[in-house]
PDB file of N, CA, C and O in Angstrom:
ATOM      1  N   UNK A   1       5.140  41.013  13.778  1.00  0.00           N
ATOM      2  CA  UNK A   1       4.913  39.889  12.881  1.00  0.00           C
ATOM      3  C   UNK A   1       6.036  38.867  13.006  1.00  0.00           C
ATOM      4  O   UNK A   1       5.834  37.677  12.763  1.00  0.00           O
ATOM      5  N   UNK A   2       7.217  39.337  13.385  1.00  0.00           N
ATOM      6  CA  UNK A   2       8.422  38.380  13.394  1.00  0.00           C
ATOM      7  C   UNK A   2       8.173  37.401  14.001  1.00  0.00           C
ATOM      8  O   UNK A   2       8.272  36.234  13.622  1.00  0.00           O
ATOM      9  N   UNK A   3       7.652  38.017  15.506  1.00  0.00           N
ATOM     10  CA  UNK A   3       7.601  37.836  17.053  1.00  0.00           C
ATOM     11  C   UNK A   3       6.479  36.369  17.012  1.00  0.00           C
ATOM     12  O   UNK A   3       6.671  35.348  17.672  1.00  0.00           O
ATOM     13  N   UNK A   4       5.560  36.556  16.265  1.00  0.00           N
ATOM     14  CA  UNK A   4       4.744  35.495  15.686  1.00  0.00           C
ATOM     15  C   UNK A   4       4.918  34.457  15.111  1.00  0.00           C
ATOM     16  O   UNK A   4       4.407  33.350  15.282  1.00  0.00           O
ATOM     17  N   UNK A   5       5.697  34.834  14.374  1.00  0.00           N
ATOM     18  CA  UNK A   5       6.316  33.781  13.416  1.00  0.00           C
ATOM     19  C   UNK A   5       7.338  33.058  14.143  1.00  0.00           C
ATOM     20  O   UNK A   5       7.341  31.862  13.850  1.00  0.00           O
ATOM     21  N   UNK A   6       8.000  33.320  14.795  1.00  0.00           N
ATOM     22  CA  UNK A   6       9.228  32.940  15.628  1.00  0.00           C
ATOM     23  C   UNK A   6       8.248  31.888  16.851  1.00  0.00           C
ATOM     24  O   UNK A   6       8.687  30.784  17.174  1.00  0.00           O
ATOM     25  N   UNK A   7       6.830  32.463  17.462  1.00  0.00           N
ATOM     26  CA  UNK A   7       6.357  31.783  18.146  1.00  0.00           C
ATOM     27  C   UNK A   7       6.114  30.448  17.867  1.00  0.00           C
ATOM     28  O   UNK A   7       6.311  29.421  18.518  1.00  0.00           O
ATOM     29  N   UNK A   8       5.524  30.721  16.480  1.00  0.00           N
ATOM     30  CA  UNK A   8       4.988  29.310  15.727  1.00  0.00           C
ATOM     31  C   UNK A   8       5.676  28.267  15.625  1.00  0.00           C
ATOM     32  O   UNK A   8       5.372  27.153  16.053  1.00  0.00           O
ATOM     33  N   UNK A   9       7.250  28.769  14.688  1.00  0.00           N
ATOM     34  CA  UNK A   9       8.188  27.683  14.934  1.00  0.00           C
ATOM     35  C   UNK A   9       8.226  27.104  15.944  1.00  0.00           C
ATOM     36  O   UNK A   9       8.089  25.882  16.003  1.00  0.00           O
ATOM     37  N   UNK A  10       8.437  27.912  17.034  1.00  0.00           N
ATOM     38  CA  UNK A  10       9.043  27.137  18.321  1.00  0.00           C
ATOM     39  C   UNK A  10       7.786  26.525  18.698  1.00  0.00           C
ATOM     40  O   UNK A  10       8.064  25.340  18.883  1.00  0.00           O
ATOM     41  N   UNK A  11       6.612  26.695  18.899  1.00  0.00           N
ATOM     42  CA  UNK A  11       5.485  25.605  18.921  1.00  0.00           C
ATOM     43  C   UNK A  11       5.393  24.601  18.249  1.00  0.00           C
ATOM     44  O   UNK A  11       4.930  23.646  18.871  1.00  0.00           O
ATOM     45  N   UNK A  12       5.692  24.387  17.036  1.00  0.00           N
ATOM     46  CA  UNK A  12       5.852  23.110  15.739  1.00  0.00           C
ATOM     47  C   UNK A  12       7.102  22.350  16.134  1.00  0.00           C
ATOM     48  O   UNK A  12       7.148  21.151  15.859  1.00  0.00           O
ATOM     49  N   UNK A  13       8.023  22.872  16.691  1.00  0.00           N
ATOM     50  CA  UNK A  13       9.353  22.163  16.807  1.00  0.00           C
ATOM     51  C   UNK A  13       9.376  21.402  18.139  1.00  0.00           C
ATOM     52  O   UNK A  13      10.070  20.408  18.354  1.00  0.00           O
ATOM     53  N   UNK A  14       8.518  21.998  19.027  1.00  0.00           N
ATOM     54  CA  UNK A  14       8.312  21.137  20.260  1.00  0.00           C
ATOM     55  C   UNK A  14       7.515  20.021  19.594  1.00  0.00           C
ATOM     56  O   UNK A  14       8.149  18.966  19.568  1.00  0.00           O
ATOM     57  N   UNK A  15       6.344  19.960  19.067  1.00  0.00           N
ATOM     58  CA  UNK A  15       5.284  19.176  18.884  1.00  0.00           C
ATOM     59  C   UNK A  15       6.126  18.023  18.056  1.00  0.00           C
ATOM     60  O   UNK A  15       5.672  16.894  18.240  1.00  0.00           O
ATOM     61  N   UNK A  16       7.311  18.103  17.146  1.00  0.00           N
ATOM     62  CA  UNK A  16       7.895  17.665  16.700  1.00  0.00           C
ATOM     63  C   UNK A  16       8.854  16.375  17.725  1.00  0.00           C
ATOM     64  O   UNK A  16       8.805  15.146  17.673  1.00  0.00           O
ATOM     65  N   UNK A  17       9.528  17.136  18.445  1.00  0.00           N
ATOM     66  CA  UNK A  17      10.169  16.550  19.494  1.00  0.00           C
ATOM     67  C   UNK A  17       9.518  15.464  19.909  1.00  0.00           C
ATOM     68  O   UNK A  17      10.106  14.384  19.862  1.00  0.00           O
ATOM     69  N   UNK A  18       8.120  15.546  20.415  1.00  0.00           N
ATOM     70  CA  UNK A  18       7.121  14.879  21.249  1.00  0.00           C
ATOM     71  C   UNK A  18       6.631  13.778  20.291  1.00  0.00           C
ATOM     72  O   UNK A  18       6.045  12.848  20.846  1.00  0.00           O
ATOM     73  N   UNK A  19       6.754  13.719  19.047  1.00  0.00           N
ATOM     74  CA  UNK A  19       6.380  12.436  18.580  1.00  0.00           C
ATOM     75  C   UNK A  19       6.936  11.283  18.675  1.00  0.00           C
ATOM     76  O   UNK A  19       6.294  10.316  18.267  1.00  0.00           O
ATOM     77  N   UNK A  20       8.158  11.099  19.190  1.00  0.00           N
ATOM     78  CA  UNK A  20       8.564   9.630  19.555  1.00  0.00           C
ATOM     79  C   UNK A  20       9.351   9.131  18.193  1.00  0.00           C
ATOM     80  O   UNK A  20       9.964   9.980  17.545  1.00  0.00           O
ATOM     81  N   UNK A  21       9.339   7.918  17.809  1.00  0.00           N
ATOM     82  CA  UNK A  21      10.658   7.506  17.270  1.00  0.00           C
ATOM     83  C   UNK A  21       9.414   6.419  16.293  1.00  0.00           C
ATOM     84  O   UNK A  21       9.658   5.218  16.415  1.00  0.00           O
ATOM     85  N   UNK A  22       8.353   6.715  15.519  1.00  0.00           N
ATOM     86  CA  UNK A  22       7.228   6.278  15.013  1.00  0.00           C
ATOM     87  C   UNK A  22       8.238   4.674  14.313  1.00  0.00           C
ATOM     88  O   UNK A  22       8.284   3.638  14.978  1.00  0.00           O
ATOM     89  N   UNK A  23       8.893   4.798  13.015  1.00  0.00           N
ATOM     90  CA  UNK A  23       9.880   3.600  12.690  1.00  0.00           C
ATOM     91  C   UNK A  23      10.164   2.143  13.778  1.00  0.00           C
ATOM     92  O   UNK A  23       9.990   0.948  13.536  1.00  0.00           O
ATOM     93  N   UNK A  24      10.640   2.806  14.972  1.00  0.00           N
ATOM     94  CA  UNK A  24      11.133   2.285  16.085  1.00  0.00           C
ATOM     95  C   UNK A  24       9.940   1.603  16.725  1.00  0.00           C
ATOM     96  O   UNK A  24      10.241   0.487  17.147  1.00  0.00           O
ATOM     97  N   UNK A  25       9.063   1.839  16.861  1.00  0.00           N
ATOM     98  CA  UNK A  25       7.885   1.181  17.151  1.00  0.00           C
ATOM     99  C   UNK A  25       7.283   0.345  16.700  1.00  0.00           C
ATOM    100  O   UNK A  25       6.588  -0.505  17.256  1.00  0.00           O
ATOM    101  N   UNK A  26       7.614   0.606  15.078  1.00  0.00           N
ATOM    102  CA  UNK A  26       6.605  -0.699  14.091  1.00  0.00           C
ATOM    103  C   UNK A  26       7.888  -1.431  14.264  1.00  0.00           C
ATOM    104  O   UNK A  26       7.737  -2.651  14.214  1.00  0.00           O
ATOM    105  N   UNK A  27       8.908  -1.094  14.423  1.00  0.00           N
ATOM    106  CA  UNK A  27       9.900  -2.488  14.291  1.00  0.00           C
ATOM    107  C   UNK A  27       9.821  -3.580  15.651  1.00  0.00           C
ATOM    108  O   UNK A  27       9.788  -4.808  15.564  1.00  0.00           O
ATOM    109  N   UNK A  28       9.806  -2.957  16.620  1.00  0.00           N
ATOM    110  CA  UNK A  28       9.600  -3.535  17.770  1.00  0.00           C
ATOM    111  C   UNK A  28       8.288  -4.419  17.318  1.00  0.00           C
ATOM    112  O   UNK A  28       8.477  -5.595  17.010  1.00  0.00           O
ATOM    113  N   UNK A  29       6.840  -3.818  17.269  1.00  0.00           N
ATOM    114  CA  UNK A  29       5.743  -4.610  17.029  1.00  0.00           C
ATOM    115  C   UNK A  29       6.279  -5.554  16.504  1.00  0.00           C
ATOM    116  O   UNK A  29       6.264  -6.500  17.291  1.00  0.00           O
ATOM    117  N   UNK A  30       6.950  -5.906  15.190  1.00  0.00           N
ATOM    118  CA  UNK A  30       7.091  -6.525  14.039  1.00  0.00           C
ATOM    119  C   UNK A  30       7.981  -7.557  14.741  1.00  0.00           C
ATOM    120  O   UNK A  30       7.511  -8.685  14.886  1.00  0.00           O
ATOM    121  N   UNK A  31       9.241  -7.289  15.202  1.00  0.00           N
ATOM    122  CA  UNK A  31       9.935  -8.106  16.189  1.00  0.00           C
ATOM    123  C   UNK A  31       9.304  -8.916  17.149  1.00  0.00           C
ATOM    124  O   UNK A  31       9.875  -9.970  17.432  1.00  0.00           O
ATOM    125  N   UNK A  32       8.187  -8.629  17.739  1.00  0.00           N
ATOM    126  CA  UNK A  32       7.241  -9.252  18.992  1.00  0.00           C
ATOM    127  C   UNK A  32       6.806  -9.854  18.298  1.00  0.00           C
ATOM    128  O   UNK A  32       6.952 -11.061  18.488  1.00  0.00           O
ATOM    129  N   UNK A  33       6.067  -9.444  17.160  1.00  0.00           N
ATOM    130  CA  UNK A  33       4.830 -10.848  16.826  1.00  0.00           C
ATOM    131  C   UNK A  33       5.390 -11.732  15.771  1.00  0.00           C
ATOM    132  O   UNK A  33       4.737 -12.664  15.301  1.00  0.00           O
ATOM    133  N   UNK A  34       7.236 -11.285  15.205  1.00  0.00           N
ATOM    134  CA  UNK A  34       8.136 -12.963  14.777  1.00  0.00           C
ATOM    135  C   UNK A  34       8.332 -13.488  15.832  1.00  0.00           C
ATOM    136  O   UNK A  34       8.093 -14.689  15.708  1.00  0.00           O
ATOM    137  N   UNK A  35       8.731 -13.175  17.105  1.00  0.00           N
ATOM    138  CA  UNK A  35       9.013 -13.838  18.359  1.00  0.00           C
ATOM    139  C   UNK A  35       7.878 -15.057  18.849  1.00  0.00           C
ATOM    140  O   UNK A  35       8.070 -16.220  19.202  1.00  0.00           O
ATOM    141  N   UNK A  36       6.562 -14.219  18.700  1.00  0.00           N
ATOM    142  CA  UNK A  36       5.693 -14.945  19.235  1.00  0.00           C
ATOM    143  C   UNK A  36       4.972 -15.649  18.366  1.00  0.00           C
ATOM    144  O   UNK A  36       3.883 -16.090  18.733  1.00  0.00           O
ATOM    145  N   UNK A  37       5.432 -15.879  17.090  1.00  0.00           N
ATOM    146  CA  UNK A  37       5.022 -16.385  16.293  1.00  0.00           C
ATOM    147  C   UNK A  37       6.280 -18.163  16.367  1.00  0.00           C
ATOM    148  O   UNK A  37       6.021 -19.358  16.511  1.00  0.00           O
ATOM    149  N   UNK A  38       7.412 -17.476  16.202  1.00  0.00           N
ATOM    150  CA  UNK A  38       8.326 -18.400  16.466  1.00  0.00           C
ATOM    151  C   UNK A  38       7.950 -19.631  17.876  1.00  0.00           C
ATOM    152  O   UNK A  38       7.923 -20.861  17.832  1.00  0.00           O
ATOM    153  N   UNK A  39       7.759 -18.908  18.762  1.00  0.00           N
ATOM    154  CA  UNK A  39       7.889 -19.839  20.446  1.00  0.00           C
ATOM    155  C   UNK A  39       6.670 -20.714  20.025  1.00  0.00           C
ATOM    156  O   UNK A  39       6.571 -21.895  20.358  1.00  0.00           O
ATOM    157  N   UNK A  40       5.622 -19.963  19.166  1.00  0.00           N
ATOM    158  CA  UNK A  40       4.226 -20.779  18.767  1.00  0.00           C
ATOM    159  C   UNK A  40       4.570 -22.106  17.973  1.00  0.00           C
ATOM    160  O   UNK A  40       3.941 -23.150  18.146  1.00  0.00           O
ATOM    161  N   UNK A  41       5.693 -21.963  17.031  1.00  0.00           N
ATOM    162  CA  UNK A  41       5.832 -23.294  15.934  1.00  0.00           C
ATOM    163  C   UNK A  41       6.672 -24.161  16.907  1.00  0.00           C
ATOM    164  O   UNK A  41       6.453 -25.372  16.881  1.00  0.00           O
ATOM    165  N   UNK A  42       7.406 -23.785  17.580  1.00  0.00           N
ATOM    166  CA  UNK A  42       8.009 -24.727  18.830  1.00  0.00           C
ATOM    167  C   UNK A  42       7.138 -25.242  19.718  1.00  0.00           C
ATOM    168  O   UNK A  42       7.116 -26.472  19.770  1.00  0.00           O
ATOM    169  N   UNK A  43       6.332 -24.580  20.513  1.00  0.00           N
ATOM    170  CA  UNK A  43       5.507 -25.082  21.572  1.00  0.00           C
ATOM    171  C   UNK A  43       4.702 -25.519  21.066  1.00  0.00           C
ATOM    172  O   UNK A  43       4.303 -26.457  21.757  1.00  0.00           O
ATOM    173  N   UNK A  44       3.762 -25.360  19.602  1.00  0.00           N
ATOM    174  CA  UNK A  44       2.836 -25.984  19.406  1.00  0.00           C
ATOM    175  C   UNK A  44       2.554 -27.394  20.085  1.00  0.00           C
ATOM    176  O   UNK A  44       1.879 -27.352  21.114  1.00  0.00           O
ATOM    177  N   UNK A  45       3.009 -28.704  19.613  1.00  0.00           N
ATOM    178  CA  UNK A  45       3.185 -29.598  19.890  1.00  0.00           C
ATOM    179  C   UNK A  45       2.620 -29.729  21.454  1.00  0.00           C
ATOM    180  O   UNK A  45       1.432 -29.684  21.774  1.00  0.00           O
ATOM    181  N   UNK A  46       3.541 -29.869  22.181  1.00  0.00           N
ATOM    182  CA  UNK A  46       3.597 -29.597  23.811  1.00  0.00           C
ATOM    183  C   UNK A  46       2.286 -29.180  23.962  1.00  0.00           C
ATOM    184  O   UNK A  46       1.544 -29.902  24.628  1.00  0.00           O
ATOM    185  N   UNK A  47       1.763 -27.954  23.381  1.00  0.00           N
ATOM    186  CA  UNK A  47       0.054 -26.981  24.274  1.00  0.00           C
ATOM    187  C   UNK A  47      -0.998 -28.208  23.449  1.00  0.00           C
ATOM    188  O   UNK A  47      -1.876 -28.851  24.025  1.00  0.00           O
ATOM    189  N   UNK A  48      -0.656 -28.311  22.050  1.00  0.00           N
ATOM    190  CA  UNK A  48      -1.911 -30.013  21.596  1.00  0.00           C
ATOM    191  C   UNK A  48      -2.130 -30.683  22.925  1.00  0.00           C
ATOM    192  O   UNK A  48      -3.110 -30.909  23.635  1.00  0.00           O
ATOM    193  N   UNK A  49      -0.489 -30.974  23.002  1.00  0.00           N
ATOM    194  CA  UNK A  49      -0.553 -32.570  23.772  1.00  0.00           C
ATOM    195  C   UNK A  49      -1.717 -32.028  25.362  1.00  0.00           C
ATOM    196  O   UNK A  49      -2.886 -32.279  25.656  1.00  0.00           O
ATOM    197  N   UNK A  50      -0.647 -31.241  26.008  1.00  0.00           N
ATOM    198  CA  UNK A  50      -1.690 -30.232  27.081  1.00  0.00           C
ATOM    199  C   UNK A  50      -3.078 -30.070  27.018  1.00  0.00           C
ATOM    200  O   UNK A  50      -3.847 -29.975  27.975  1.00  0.00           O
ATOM    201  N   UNK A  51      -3.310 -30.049  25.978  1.00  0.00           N
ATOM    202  CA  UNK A  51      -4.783 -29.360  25.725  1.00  0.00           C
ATOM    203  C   UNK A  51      -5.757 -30.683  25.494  1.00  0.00           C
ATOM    204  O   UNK A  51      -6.987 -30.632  25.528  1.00  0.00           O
ATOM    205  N   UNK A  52      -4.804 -32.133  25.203  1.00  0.00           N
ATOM    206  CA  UNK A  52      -5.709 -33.154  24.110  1.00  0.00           C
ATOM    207  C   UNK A  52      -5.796 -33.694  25.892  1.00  0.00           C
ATOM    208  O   UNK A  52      -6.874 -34.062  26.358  1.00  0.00           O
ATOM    209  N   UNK A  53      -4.601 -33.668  26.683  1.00  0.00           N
ATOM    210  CA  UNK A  53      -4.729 -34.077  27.852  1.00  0.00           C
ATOM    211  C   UNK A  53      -5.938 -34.130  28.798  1.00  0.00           C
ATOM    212  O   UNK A  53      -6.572 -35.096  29.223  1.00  0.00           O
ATOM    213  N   UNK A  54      -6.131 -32.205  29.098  1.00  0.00           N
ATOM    214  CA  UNK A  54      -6.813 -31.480  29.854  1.00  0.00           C
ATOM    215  C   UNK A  54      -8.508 -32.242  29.563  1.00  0.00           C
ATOM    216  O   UNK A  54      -9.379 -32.408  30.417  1.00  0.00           O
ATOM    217  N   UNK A  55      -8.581 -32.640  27.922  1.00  0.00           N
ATOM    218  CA  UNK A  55      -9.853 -32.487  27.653  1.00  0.00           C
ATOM    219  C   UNK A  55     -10.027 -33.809  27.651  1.00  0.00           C
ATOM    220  O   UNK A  55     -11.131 -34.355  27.654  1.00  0.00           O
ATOM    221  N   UNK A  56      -8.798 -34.458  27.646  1.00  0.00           N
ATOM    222  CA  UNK A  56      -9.528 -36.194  27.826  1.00  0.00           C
ATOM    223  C   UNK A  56      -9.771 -36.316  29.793  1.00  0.00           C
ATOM    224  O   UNK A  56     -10.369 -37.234  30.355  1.00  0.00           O
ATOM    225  N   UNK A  57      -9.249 -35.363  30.342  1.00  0.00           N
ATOM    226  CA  UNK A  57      -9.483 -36.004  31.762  1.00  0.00           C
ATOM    227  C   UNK A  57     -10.901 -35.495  32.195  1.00  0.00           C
ATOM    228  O   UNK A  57     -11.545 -36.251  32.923  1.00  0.00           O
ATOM    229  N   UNK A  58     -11.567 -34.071  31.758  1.00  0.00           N
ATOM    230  CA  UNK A  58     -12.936 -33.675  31.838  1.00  0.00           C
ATOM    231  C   UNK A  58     -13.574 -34.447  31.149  1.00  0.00           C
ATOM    232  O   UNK A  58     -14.763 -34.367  31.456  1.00  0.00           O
ATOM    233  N   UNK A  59     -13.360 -35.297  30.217  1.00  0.00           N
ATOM    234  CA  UNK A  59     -14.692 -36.156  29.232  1.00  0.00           C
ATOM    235  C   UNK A  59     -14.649 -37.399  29.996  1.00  0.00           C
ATOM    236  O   UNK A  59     -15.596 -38.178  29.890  1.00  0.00           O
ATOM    237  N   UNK A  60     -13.669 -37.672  30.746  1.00  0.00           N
ATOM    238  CA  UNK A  60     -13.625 -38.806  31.459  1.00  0.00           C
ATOM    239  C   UNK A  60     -13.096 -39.996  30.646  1.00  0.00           C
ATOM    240  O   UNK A  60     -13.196 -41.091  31.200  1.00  0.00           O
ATOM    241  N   UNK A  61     -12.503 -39.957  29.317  1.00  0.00           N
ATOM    242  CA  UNK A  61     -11.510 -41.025  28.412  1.00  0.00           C
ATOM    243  C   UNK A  61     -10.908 -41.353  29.223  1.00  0.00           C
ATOM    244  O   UNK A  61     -10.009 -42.172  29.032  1.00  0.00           O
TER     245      UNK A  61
END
């Protein structure tokens, strides 16, 4: 019965190991999409102008 019990742990404690750093991940996400949220309120402007460009030279304005 020990021998069992002793197995289990050491099966749960690996599975443990193997989960990764869960915190560390949502922070990263969270970090990426202020980043890309940020370069967005900067570039905005610039991709309009790009975009008002692109679509006046296909309409033929």
């Amino acid at each position: 019965m020990l021998t069992l019990s002793n197995a289990v742990r050491s099966r749960l404690s690996d599975e443990d190991r193997d989960r990764g750093d869960v915190p560390g991940w949502v922070m990263l996400t969270l970090m990426s999409a202020v980043l890309v949220a940020g370069l967005l309120l900067i570039a905005r402007p610039a991709l309009e102008g790009l975009f008002q460009d692109a679509i006046n030279r296909v309409s033929g304005l």
